[in-house]
C-alpha positions in Angstrom: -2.2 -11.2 -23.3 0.1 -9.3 -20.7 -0.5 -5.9 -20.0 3.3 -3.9 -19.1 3.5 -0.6 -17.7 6.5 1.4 -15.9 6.0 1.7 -12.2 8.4 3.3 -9.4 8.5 1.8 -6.5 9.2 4.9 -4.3 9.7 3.5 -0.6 9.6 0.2 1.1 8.7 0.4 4.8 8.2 -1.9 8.1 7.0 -1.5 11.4 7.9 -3.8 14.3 4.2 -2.9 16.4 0.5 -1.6 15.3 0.0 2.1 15.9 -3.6 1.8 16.2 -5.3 -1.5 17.0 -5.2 -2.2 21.3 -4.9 1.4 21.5 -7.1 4.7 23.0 -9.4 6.0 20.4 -6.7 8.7 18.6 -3.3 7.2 20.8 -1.1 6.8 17.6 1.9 5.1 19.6 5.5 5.3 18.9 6.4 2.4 17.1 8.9 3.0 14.3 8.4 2.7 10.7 12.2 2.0 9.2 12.2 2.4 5.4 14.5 0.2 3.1 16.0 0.2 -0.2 15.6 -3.3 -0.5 14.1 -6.2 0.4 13.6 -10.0 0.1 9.9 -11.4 -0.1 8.9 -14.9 0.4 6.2 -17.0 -0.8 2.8 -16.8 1.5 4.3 -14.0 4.0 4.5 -10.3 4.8 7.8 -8.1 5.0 10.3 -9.6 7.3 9.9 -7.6 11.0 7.0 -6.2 10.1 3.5 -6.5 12.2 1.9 -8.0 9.4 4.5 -10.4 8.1 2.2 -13.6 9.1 -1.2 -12.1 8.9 -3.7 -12.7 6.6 -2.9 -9.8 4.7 0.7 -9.1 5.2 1.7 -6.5 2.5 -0.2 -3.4 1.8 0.7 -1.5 -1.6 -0.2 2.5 -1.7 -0.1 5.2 -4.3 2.1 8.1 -4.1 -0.5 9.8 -6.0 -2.8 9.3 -3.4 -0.9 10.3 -1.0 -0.1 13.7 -2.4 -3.7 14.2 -3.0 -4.9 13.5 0.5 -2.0 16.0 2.2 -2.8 18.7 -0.7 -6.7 18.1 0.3 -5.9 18.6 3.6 -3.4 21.5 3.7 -0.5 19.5 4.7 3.2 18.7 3.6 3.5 15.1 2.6 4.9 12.8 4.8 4.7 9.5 3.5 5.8 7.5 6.8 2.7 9.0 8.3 0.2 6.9 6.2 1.7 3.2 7.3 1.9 1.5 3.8 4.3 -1.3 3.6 5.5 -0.5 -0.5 4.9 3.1 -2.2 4.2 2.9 -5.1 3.7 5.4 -8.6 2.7 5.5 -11.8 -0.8 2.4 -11.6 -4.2 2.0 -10.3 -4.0 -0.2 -7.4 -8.0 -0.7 -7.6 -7.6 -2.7 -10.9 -5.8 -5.1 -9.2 -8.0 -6.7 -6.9 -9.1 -10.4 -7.3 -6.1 -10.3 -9.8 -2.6 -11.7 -10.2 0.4 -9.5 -11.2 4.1 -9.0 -11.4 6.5 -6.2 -10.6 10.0 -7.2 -12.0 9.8 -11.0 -11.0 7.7 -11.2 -8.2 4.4 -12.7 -8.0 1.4 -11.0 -6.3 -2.2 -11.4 -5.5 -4.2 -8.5 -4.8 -6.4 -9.4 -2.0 -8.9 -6.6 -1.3 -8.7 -2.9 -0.7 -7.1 -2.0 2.1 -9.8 0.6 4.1 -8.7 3.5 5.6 -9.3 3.5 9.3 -10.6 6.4 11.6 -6.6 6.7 12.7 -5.5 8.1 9.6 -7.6 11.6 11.2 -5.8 11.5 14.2 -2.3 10.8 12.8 -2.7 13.4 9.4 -5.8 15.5 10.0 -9.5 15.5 10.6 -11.0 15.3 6.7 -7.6 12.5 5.9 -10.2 9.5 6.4 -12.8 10.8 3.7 -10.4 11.3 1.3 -8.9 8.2 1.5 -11.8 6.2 1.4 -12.3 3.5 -1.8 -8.1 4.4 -2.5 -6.5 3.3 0.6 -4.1 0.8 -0.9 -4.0 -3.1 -1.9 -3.4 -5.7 0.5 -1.6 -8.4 -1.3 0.3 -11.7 -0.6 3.6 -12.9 -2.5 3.1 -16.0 -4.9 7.0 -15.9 -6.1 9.1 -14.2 -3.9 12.5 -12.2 -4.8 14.0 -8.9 -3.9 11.8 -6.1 -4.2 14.4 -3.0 -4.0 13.0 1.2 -4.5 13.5 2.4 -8.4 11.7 2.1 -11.5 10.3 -1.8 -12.7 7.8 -2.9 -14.9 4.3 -4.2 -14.1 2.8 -7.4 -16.0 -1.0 -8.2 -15.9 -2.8 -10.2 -17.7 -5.8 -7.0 -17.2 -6.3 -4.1 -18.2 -5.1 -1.4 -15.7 -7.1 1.5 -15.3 -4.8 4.8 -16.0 -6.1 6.7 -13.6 -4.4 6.3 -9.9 -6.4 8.1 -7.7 -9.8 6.8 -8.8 -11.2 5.4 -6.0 -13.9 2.2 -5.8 -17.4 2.6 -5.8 -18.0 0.4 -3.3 -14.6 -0.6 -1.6 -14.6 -4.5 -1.5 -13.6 -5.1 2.3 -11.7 -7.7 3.7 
């Protein structure tokens, strides 16, 4: 039995270059993250122009919710960009889909793993921004049936059960 819930997709990002990986320990670059409205996803790849689009695991969802707790944990005004998510999301537990397949709208996903926050996120938020992102640092996921993924509410289908709670983190983070 499918499970539906009301999601907003709140911002849709890509960047070009990494930030973090051949870099100085705490160098956080200059590459740009460019937000869209829209976009069109394909079958077994990443967002197009992004660093990740042919990786293993091109497409990282992350919760708003998160997000807002981490920055009020810290002290800090939200700034999503900052956090280097490919898809914002509200309103689910990203957690609960891991291992699993799902839908927003029409398009097919498979939740990979978590996605583990690195030691970067201290240097590019705040010392403490690691911590409190760790077991809730998004979903990696690949597209099974591409479409266009555009900002705005949808609806999420799952054939399991989705926990209600968004910023409940993992126990123990399954890593990639």
């Amino acid at each position: 039995m499918l499970e539906h819930k009301q999601i907003t997709i709140e911002h849709i990002f890509t960047s070009p270059e990494h930030h973090y990986f051949t870099r100085e320990k705490f160098d956080v670059g200059k590459a740009p993250t460019i937000e869209h409205n829209s976009i069109e996803l394909f079958s077994g790849r990443g967002l197009k122009g992004d660093r990740f689009e042919f990786s293993k695991y091109p497409i990282t969802l992350f919760s708003r919710e998160v997000a807002q707790e981490v920055c009020f944990e810290l002290g800090l005004e939200l700034d999503i960009k900052l956090f280097r998510r490919n898809i914002i999301v509200s309103g689910m537990h990203l957690n609960s889909l891991i291992d699993k397949r799902f839908k927003i709208g029409n398009i097919e996903f498979e939740g990979l793993a978590h996605c583990s926050p690195c030691t970067w996120m201290n240097a590019v938020l705040k010392k403490g921004a690691y911590a409190s992102m760790r077991g809730r640092g998004g979903l990696r996921v690949k597209v099974i049936d591409g479409g266009i993924l555009s900002c705005g509410d949808a609806e999420l289908s799952s054939e399991v059960a989705l926990d209600e709670n968004p910023l409940k983190a993992l126990g123990r983070p399954k890593l990639p």
